[in-house]
C-alpha positions in Angstrom: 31.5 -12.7 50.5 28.0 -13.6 50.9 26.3 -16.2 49.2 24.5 -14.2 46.9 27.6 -12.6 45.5 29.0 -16.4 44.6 25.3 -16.9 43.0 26.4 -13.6 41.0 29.9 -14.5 40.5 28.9 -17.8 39.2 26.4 -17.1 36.9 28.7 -14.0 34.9 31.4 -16.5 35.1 29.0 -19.0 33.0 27.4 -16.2 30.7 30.8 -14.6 30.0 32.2 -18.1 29.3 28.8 -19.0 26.7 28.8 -15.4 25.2 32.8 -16.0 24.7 31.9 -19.3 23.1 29.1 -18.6 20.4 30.7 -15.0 19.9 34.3 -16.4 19.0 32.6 -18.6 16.5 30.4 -16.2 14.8 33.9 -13.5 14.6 35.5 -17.0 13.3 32.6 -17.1 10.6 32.6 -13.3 9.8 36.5 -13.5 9.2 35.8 -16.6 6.8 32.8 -14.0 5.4 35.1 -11.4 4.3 37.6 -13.4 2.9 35.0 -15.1 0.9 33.7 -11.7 -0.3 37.2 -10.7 -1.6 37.4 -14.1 -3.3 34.3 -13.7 -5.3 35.3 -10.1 -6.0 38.2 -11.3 -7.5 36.6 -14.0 -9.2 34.0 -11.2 -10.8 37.2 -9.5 -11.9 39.6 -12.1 -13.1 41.7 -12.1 -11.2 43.4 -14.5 -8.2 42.1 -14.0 -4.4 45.4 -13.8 -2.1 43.0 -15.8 0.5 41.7 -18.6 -1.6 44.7 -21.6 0.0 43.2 -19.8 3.2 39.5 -20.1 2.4 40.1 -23.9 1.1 41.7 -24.9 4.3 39.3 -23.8 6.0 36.3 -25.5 4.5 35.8 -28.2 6.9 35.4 -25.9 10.3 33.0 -23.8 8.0 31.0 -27.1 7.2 30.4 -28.0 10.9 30.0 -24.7 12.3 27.6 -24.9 9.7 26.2 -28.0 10.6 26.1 -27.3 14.6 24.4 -23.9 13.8 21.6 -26.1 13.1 20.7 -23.9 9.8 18.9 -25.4 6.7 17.8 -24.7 3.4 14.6 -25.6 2.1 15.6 -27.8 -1.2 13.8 -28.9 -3.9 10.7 -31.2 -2.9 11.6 -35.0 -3.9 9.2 -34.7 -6.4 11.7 -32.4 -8.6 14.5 -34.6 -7.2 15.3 -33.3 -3.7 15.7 -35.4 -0.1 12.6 -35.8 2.1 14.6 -34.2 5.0 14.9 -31.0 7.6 18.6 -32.0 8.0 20.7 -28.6 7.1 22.1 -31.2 3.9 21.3 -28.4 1.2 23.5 -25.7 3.3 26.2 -28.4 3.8 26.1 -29.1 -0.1 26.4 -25.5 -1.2 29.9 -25.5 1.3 31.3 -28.1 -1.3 31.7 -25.8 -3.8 31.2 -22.7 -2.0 34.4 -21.5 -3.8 32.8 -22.4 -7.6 32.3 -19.2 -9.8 28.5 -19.4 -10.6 27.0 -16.5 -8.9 23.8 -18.7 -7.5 26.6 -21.2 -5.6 28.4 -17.8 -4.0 25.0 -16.3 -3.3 24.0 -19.7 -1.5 27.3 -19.6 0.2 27.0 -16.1 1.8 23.3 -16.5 2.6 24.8 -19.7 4.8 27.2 -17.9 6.1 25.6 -14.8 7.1 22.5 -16.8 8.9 24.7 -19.2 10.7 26.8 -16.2 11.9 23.3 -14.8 13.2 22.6 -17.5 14.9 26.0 -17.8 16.9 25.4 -14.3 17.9 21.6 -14.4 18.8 23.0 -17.5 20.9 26.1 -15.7 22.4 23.9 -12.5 23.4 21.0 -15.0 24.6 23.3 -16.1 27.4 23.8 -12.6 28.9 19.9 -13.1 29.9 18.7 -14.5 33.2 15.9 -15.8 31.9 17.3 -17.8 29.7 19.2 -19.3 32.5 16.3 -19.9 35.0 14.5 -22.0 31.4 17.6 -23.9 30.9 17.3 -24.8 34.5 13.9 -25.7 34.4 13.5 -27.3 31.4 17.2 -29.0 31.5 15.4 -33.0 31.7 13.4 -32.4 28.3 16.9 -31.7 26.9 18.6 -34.6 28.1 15.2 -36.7 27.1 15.9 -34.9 23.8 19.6 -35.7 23.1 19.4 -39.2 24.4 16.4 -39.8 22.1 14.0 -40.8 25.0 11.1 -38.0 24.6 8.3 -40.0 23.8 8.8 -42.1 26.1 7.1 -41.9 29.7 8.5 -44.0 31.8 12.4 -42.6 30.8 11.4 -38.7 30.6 9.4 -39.2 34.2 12.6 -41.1 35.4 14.7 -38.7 34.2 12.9 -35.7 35.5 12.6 -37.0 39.1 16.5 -37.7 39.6 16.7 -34.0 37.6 14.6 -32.6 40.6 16.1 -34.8 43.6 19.9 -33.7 42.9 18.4 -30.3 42.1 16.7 -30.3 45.5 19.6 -31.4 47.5 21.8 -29.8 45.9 19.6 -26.4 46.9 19.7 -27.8 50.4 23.3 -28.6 50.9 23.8 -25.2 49.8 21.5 -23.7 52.1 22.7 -25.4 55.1 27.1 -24.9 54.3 26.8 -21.3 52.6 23.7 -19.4 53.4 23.0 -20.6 57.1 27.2 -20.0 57.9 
């Protein structure tokens, strides 16, 4: 094999592995979709869902897919009584009761539902890119600077982005010199 097949091999084996990832949950969420669609149908008739011990088990996974989806809903403004906040808390409150029987809470529920599994999917398919591999290389020190809370800070970002680019660099030079040279 030549080196530029293991480049290849490598990066389908990481897109597969990220499209397998965000895909699973947004078929996860889908599933939890439908059975939430027969609930309120049976609600609208009167009658009992078969999948509603399911669909209360399962709250909690929902809520944090939820959460990790990163989703929100704009709330009421703290004047009328709502939170000064982006955080997806609205989204995460309308999961609470997501199996109530007002029509708003199930429309809230499935609006949720269906942008969160979007998202999963948008994220799954966005792995199957290139491109979006050569910016998540590039741009991987912002993201650490991001999650460790250390962005506006110059000293840690420029730190962090020099030992980024020094193991980046030798690690492009040790494989140079033991695959692509043999």
């Amino acid at each position: 094999m030549t080196w530029w097949q293991i480049l290849l091999g490598a990066w389908l084996a990481l897109a597969a592995l990220r499209f397998l990832w965000f895909a699973g949950k947004s078929a996860y969420l889908l599933l939890v979709r439908a059975a939430l669609l027969d609930y309120h149908r049976a609600v609208a008739a009167g009658t009992r869902s078969s999948r509603e011990k399911w669909l209360r088990s399962q709250r909690i996974n929902v809520q944090s897919l939820l959460y990790e989806s990163g989703i929100f809903e704009e709330g009421p403004s703290p004047s009328l009584g709502g939170r000064a906040t982006k955080l997806n808390v609205y989204a995460l409150e309308s999961l609470e009761h997501w199996l109530s029987e007002h029509p708003q809470g199930m429309t809230r529920t499935r609006d949720n539902l269906a942008r969160a599994i979007r998202i999963y999917f948008v994220r799954a398919v966005r792995g199957l890119n290139p491109f979006f591999w050569v910016g998540w290389l590039l741009f991987f020190p912002n993201k650490v600077a991001a999650r460790v809370g250390v962005t506006g800070d110059p000293e840690w970002s420029a730190s962090l982005r020099l030992l980024y680019w020094t193991a980046l660099a030798g690690a492009v030079l040790l494989f140079v010199i033991f695959v692509v040279r043999k």
